[in-house]
Every structure is written in structure tokens, then in C-alpha cells.
N, C-alpha and C positions, 0 to 999 in steps of 0.2 A: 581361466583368469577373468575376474572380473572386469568389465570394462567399465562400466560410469555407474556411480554411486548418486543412488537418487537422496535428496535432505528433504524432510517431514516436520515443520516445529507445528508443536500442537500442545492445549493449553486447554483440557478439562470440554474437549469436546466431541465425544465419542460415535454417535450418530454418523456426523459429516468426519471422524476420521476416517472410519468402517467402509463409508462409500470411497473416496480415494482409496483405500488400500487395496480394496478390489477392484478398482480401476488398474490398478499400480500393478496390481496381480497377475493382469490379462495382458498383459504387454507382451507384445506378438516378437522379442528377441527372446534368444533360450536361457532357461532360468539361470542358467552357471553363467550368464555375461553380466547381471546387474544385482544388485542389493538396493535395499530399502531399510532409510535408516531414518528412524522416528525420534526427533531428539521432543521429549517432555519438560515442556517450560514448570509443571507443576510436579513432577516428580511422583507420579499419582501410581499405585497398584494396578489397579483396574486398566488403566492404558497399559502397560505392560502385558497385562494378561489380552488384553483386545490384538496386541499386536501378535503376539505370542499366538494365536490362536488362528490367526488370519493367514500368518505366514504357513501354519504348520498346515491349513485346510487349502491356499493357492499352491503352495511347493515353493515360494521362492522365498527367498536371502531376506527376510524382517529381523532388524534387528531395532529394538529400545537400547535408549542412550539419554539418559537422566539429567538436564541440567540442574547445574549447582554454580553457586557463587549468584556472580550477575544475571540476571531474566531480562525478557522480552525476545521478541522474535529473532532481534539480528545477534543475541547473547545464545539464544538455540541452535541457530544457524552455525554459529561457528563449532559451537559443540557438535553440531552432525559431519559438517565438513573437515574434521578433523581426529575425527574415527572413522573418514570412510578408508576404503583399500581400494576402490577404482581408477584410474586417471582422469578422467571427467566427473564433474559432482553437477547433477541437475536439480533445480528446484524447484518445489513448487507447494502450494499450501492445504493446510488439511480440509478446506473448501473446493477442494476442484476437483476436476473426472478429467486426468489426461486420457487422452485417445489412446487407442491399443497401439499405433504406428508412432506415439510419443517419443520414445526414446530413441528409436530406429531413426526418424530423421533428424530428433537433434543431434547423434554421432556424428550422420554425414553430415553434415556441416562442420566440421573440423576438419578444415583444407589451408593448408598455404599458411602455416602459423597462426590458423583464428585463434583467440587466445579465451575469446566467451561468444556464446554465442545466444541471442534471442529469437521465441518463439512467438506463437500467434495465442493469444487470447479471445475466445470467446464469451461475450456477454448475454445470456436470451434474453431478450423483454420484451415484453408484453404492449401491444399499442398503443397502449396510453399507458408508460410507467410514471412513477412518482419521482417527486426528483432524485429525492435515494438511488432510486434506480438506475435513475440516468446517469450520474454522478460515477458508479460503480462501474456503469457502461465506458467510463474513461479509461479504465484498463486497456480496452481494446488497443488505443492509439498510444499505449507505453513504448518506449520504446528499448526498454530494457527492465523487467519486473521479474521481481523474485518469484511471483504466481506461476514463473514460466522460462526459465534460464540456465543458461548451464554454462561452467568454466571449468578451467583448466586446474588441477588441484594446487600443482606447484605454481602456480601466477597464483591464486589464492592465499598461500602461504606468501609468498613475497611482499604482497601489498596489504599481510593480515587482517585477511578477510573483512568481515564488518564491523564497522564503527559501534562498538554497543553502549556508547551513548546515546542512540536511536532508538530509544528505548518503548516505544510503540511503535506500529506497523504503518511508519510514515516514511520516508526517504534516506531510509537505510541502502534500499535498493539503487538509485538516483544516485546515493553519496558512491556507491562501488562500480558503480559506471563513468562516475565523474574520474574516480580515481585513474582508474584502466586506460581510458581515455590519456588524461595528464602523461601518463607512464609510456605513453606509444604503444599499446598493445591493440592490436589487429582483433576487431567484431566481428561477427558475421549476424548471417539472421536463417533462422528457418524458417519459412511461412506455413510448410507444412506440418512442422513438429506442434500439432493445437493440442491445447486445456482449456477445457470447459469449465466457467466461474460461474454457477448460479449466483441469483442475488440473494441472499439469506432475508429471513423477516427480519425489519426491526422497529422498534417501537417510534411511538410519538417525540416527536423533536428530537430524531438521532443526530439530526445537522448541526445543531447546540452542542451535544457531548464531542462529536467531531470534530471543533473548531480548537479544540485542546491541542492537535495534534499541530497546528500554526507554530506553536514554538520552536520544532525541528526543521522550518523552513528556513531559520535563524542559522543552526546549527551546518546546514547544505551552502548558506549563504557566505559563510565564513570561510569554508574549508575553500570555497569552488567557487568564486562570485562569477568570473566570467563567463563560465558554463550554465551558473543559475540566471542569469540575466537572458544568456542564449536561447536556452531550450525548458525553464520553469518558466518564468516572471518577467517579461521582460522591464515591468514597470511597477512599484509601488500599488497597490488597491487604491489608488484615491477617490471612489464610490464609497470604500466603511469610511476612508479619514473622512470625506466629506458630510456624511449619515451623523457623525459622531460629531464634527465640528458644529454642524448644524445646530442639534436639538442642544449643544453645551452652550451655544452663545444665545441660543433660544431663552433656556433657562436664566445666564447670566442675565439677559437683558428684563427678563420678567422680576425678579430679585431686584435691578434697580429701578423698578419703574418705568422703561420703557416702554409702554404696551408694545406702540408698532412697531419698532424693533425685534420684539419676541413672535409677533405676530408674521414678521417678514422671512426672520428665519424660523419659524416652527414651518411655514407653508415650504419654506425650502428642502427641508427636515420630512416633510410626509410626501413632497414631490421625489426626492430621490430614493424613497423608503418605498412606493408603488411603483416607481421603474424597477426597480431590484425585485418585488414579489412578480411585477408581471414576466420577468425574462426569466424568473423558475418556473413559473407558470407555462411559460410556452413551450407546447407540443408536449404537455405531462395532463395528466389524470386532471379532472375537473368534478373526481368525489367531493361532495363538502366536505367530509371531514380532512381529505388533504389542499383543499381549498383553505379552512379552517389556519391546519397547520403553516402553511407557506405566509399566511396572512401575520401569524403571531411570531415565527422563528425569523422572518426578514426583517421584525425589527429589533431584534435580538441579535444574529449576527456580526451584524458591523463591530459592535460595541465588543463581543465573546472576542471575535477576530481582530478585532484592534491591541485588546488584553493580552491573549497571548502572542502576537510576534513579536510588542513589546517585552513582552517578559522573558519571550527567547531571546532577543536581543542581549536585554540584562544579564540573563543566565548565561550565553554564551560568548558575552563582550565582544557584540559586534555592532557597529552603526547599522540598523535594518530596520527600514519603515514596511 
């Protein structure tokens, strides 16, 4: 009988699927107690045949599970956790190397009605990481993340799984702990059951493309304000409002002729804009060229970040600064 069905969403990335799956493969319970179930956000051949191929060379239970209709990670998600046949469904993403002892102690931890249970997250970095890096390194103190989780099938179905208006790889996970939570249902944690998150490469100014993901803060904020005030946000960003009010009234006053006026807040506008790049800056990489970078995206963000939690706001009619 199988006991805990592991979920896999993965999205045209075959490299780093290949690693988890052999990771997934060596997992030191015997193969008749767990499956592996790849749900593909792109519906691609080729992954099929990767999984198909992996499972039939480790000997365990791989199966591909094609999503269709709605995409993104928590629209995958449910598609995996919803073709599984174990009692427990663990999760974690196609970036990671659970430990061979992965699933063996996130089971035990299902004592005394746990109803989900989290694991521990490991981040490597390197002495001087970049802030990407470090940023990424936040996993570690999640305290409930899909990178590393596991629940009970039937509470899955009761509280229907994921939100998939969550629709990229932002606080989908957050929204299903807030829920759980709400519902009274019993966490636990395994600190032993680790998955290992390398940092993947990623380009110049990935902090910019990232700032997108602001909008589903909106969306967390709605459902679960008091929990988002608790344990996300306890308070508005008022550093971007501030970034942003700055250089606009800077601007306004330059457009009427104030000099000093424009002069008083443009100075305020580049004081607050070099406290922001020095606190990325601290205890990260001192390459130029991510010197470069943190110098040009910190005065970019405010503004990126201002944009959308407004717009999440909009989109998701909610009052949220």
C-alpha cells in the first residue's frame, strides 16, 4: 500500500527535474510505500518520456500527470495531489535534492492528529552571496513552504487544496497554511525531514522581474489579513512609498519652479535610495558588476514595487498599501 505520494510541478525544466527525480529515487523507504507524481505545467513529451525513463532505471512508482485547463505551480499542484493514492502527499519542487531519509521522517511526524506537517530547507551559499542569493536563502526560515511539506490528502480535499489564482510561485503556499491554520487543524514540523534548494543562476536585474510577484501579496492579504499582518508584513513598505513620494514631489516641484523645493526632496529621494542599496549591499558580494547591479535595481524597485501591490490591490479589491 502506498503510503505518501510525493507532488512534482515542473514547467520545461528537464536538467534540474532529472536531479530531484533521482534524488526522489534513492529514498531509503521501500519502493511499494511511495510514488512520485510529476504533474507538467507544460504538458511537454519529452518530460514524460524523462519521467518515464527515470522511474523505469530507479524501480519506483513515477508517474506524469499532464496539466490542463488552468497553469502555474498551485493549478499543477492540485493536479498532482489529486491523482495521488497515498494518504499523505509531500511536496517539494523540481529544484531540490530531498535527502534519502526525506520521506521516512516526514511520515513520523504524523502523531496526534498533525494534519501538515513542515520540513527543514536547506540554502548553500557561498561567503559573499548576491542578494538573489540571500533573498533565496529566506526559504530556510519559511515556515511552511511547498519546497518542503507534506499534508494529509483528505484535509487537502476539504479545504481544496490551492488557491490557483496564485498563479506564480508566490504565496500560494502562505495562503494554505493560513487556511489550515483558520480551520483548527494541528501542524507539526520535522526538522529532520531536509531538501536541499540550490540557488539556480539568474540573470541581471532578476530582482525587477520579481517584484511582479507583489501583486499576490494583495491576494494573501484579502483572504487572511490577520495572519498577514502577524507572520508576512507586519507593516506597509513605507521606504518604496517614501522612494516614490520623494522623487514625484521632487519632480512636481521642478515642473513648478521651485528649485529648492525639488532640490530638498530630490536629496531626500537619493538619501533614502542609498540606504536601500547599502542594506542589499550588506554582507553580499562587492563584485562590480553586482555592485553595478544593486546601484541601478534599488532605484528601480520602489517604484516596480509600488506598481504592483497596487495593481494587486485593484485586481483583487482589496484596500492594500
Amino acid at each position: 500500500m502506498i503510503r505518501v505520494s510525493v507532488v512534482v510541478p515542473t514547467y520545461r525544466r528537464p536538467d534540474l527535474l532529472r536531479r530531484c527525480l533521482a534524488a526522489l529515487g534513492a529514498q531509503d523507504l521501500p519502493a511499494t510505500d511511495y510514488e512520485v507524481i510529476v504533474a507538467d505545467d507544460a504538458a511537454d513529451a519529452a518530460t514524460r518520456e524523462l519521467v518515464e525513463a527515470e522511474g523505469a532505471r530507479c524501480g519506483a512508482a513515477f508517474r506524469y500527470v499532464p496539466v490542463t485547463g488552468r497553469h502555474g505551480p498551485a493549478a499543477a499542484r492540485n493536479a498532482g495531489w489529486r491523482a495521488a493514492r497515498g494518504a499523505i502527499v509531500a511536496f517539494t519542487d523540481d529544484d531540490t535534492l530531498p535527502a534519502p531519509d526525506w520521506l521516512r521522517h516526514g511520515l513520523a511526524a504524523f502523531v496526534d492528529g498533525v494534519a501538515g506537517v513542515n520540513g527543514t530547507i536547506v540554502v548553500p551559499l557561498p561567503p559573499c552571496p548576491t542578494d538573489y542569493a540571500r533573498d533565496v536563502a529566506g526559504l530556510e526560515a519559511a515556515e511552511f513552504a511547498t519546497a518542503n511539506c507534506f499534508c494529509r490528502r483528505d484535509v487537502l480535499a476539504a479545504v481544496g487544496g490551492f488557491d490557483e489564482r496564485f498563479t506564480a510561485a508566490w504565496r500560494e503556499d502562505s495562503d494554505l497554511h493560513f487556511t489550515l491554520l483558520e480551520r483548527g487543524h494541528h501542524l507539526g514540523s520535522a526538522p529532520e525531514a531536509v531538501v536541499v534548494h540550490p540557488v539556480r543562476p539568474a540573470g541581471w536585474g532578476v530582482s525587477l522581474r520579481q517584484q511582479s510577484k507583489a501583486r499576490f501579496n494583495a491576494l494573501l492579504y484579502r483572504k487572511h489579513p490577520a495572519l498577514y499582518r502577524q507572520r508576512i508584513q507586519a507593516a506597509p513598505p513605507w521606504r518604496y512609498y517614501g522612494i516614490v513620494g520623494a522623487l514625484l514631489a521632487a519632480v512636481a516641484a521642478a515642473l513648478g519652479g521651485r528649485r529648492r523645493s525639488a532640490l530638498a526632496a530630490g536629496g531626500v529621494w537619493l538619501l533614502l535610495t542609498g540606504q536601500f542599496c547599502a542594506m542589499r549591499l550588506r554582507d553580499t558580494s562587492r563584485a562590480p558588476s553586482h555592485v553595478a547591479e544593486m546601484l541601478a535595481t534599488s532605484a528601480l524597485i520602489p517604484f516596480l514595487a509600488v506598481y504592483w501591490r497596487l495593481r494587486g490591490a485593484l485586481a483583487f479589491r482589496v484596500p492594500f498599501l
